[in-house]
BALOBA-1460 file (C-alpha; in Angstrom, 3 decimals):
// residues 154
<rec num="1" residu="x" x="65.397" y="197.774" z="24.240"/>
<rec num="2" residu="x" x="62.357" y="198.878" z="26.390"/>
<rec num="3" residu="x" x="62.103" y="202.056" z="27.117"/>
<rec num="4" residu="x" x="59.646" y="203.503" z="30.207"/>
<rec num="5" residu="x" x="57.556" y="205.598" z="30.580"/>
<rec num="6" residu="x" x="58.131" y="209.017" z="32.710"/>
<rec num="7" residu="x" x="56.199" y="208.819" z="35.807"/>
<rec num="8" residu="x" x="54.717" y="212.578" z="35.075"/>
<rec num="9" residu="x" x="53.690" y="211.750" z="31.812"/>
<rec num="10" residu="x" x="52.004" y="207.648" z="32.775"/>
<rec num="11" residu="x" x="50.109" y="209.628" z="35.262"/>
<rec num="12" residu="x" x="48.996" y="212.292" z="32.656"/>
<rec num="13" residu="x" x="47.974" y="209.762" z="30.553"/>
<rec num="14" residu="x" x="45.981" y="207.486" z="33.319"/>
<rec num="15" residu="x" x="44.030" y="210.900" z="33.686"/>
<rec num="16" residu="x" x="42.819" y="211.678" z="30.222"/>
<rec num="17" residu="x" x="39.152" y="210.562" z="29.572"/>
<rec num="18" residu="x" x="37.879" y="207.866" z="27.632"/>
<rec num="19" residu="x" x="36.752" y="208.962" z="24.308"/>
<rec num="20" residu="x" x="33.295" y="209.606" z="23.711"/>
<rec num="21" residu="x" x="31.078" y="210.538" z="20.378"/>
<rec num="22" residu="x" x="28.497" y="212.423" z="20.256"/>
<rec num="23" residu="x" x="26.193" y="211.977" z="17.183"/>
<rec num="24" residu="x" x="25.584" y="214.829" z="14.205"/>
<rec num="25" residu="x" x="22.503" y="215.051" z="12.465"/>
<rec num="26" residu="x" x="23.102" y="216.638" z="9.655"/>
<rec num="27" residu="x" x="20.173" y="217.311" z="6.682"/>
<rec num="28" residu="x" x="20.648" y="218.031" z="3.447"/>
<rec num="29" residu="x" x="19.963" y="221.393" z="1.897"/>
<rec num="30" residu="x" x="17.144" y="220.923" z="-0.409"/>
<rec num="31" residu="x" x="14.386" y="223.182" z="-1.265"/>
<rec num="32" residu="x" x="11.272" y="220.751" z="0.462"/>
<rec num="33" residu="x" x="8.057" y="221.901" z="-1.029"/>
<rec num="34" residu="x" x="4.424" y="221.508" z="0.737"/>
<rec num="35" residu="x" x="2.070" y="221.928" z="-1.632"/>
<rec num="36" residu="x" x="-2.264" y="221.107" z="-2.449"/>
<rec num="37" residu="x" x="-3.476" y="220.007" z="0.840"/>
<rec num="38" residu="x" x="-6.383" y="217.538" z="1.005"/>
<rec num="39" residu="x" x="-8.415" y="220.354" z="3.085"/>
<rec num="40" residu="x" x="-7.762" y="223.585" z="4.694"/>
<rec num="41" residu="x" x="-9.475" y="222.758" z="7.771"/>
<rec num="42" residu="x" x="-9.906" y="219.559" z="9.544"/>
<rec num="43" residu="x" x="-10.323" y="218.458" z="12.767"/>
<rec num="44" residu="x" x="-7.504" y="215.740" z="14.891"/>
<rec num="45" residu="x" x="-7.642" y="212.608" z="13.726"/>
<rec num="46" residu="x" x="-8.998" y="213.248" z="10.045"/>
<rec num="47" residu="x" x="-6.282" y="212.214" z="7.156"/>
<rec num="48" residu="x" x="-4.395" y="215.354" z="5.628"/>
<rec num="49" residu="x" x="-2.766" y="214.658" z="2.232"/>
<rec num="50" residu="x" x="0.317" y="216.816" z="0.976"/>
<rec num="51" residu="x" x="2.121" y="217.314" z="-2.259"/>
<rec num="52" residu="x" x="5.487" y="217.340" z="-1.721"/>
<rec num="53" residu="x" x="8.826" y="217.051" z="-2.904"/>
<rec num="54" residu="x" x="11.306" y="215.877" z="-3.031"/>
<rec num="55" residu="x" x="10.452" y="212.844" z="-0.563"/>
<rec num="56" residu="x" x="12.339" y="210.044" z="0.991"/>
<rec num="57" residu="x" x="10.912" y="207.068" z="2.546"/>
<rec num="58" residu="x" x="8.542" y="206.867" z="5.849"/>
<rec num="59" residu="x" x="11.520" y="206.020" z="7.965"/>
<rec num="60" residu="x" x="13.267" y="209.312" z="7.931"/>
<rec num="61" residu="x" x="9.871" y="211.642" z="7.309"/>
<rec num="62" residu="x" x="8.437" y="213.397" z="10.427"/>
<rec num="63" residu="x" x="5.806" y="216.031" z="9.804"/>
<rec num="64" residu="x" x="4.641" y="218.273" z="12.002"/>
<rec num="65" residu="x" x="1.094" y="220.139" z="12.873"/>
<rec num="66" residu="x" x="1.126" y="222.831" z="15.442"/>
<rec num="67" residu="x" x="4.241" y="222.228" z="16.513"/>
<rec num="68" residu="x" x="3.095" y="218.630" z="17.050"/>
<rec num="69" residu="x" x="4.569" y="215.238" z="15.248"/>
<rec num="70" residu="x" x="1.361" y="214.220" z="13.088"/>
<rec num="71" residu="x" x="1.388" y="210.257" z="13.222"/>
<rec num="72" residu="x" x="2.194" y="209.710" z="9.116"/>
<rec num="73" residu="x" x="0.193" y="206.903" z="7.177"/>
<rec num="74" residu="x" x="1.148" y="207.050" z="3.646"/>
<rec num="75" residu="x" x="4.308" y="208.160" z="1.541"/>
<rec num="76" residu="x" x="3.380" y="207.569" z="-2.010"/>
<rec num="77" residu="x" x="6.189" y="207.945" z="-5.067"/>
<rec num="78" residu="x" x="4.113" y="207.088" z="-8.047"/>
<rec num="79" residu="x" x="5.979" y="206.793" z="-11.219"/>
<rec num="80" residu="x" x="9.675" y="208.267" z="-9.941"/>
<rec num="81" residu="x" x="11.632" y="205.192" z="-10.991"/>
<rec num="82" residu="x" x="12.149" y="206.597" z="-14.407"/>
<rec num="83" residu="x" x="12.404" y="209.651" z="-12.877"/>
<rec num="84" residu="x" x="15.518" y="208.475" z="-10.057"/>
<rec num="85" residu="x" x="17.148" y="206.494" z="-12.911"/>
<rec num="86" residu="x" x="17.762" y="209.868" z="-14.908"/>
<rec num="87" residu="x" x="18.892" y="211.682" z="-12.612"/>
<rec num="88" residu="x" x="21.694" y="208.492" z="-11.497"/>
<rec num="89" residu="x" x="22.356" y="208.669" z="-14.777"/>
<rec num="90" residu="x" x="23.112" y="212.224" z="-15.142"/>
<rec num="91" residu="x" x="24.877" y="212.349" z="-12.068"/>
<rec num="92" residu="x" x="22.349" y="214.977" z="-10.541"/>
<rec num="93" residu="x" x="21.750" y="215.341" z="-6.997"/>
<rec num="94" residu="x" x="17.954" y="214.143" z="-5.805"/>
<rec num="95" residu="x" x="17.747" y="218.303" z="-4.736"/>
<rec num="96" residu="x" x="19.344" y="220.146" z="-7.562"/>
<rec num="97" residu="x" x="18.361" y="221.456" z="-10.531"/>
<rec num="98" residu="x" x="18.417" y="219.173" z="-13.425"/>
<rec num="99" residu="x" x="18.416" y="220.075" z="-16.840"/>
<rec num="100" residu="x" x="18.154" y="216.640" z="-18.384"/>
<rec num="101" residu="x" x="15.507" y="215.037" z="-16.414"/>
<rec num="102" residu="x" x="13.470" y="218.500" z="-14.660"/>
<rec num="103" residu="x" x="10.739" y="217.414" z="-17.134"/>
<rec num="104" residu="x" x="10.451" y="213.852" z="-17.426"/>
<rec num="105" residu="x" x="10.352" y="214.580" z="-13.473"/>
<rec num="106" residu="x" x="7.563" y="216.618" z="-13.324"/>
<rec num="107" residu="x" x="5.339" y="214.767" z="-15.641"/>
<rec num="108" residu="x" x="5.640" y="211.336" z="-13.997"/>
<rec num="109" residu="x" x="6.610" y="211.421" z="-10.589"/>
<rec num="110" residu="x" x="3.767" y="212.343" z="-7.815"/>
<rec num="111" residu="x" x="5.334" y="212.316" z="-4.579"/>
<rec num="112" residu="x" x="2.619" y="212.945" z="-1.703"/>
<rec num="113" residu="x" x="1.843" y="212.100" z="2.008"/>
<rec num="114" residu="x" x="-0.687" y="211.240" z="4.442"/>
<rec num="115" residu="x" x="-0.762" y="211.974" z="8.127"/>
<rec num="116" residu="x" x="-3.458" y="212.387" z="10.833"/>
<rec num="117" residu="x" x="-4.136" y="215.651" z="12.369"/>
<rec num="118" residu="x" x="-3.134" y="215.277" z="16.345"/>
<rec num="119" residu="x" x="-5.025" y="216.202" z="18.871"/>
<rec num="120" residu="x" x="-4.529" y="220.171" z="18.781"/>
<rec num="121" residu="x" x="-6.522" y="223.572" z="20.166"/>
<rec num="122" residu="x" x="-8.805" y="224.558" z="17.766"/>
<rec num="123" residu="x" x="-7.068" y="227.617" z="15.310"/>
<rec num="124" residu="x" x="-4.370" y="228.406" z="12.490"/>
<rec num="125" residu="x" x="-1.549" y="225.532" z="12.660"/>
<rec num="126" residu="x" x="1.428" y="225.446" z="10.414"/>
<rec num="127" residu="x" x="2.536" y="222.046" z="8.743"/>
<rec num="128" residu="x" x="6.452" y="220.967" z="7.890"/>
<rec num="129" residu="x" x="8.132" y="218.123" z="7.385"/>
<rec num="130" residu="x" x="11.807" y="217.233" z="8.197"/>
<rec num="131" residu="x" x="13.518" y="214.377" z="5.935"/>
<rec num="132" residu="x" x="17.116" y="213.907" z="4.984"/>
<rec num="133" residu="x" x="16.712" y="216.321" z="2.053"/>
<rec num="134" residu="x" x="15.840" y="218.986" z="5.004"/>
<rec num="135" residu="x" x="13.014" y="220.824" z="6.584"/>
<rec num="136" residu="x" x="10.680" y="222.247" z="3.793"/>
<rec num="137" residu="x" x="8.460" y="225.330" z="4.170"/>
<rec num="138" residu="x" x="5.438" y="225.677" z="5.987"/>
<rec num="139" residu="x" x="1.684" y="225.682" z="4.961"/>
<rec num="140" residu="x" x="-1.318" y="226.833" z="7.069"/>
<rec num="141" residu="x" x="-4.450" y="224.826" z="8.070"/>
<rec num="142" residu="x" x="-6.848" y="225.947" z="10.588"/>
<rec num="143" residu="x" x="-7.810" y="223.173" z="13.351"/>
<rec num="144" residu="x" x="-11.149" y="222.291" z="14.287"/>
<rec num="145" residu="x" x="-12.523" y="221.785" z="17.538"/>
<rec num="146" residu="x" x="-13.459" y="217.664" z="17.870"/>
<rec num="147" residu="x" x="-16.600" y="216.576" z="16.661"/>
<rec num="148" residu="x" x="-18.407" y="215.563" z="19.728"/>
<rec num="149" residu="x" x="-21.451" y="213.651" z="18.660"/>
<rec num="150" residu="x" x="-24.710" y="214.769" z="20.256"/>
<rec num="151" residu="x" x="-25.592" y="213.230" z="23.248"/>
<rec num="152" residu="x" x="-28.901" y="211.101" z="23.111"/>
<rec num="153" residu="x" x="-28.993" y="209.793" z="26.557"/>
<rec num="154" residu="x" x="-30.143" y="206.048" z="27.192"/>
């Protein structure tokens, strides 16, 4: 047996929207460190190398200078296999604390980046990074102006 439809409620229904999705971004909640810059001043376009932790990959690491994405050319993780294999094993998160592997951590695994300083105002600039571990904490450089070589004429 077929049954229809009310007419008030087929004409409710021809007037609901499609469905739509909107995407969520969500980061994690780790504790991002910035740590031993390369330099404390530089000028745009010189390298600036960071400690930090605890890093991803270059995909889904954005770092910013003044407010300004800073065009990243290295993510190193030297020696965190052993380092990401004890913590699997011990069912830790990449961000918490733990116990078992904290030290074998710290003594092998250097995590650090590169990026170039963009073309900023001379002056004080913080530095942050965003991965999917979170947004760390900030660290201060001071932007120089550009160095303009000296003009010799022809």
């Amino acid at each position: 047996m077929h049954r229809a439809v009310p007419p008030l409620l087929a004409l409710g229904m021809a007037a609901l929207p499609a469905c739509e999705t909107t995407p969520v971004v969500t980061l994690g909640t780790c504790d991002v460190g910035l740590s031993s810059p390369s330099a404390e001043s530089l000028r745009p376009g010189e390298p600036l190398t960071i400690d930090a932790a605890p890093l991803t990959t270059d995909w889904d690491t954005v770092v910013y200078i003044g407010g300004v994405q800073a065009e990243l050319t290295t993510l190193d993780r030297v020696g965190c296999e052993t380092c990401d294999t004890c913590r699997t094993e011990a069912l830790c998160t990449e961000c918490g604390d733990c116990d078992t592997c904290d030290r074998l951590c710290e003594e092998q695994c250097d995590e650090s980046l590169t990026v170039l300083v963009p073309d900023l105002a001379p002056g004080p600039a913080d530095v942050w990074l965003i991965n999917r571990h979170g947004r760390s904490d900030s660290l201060s450089v001071i932007v120089l102006p550009p160095d303009v070589a000296a003009d010799t004429g022809s």
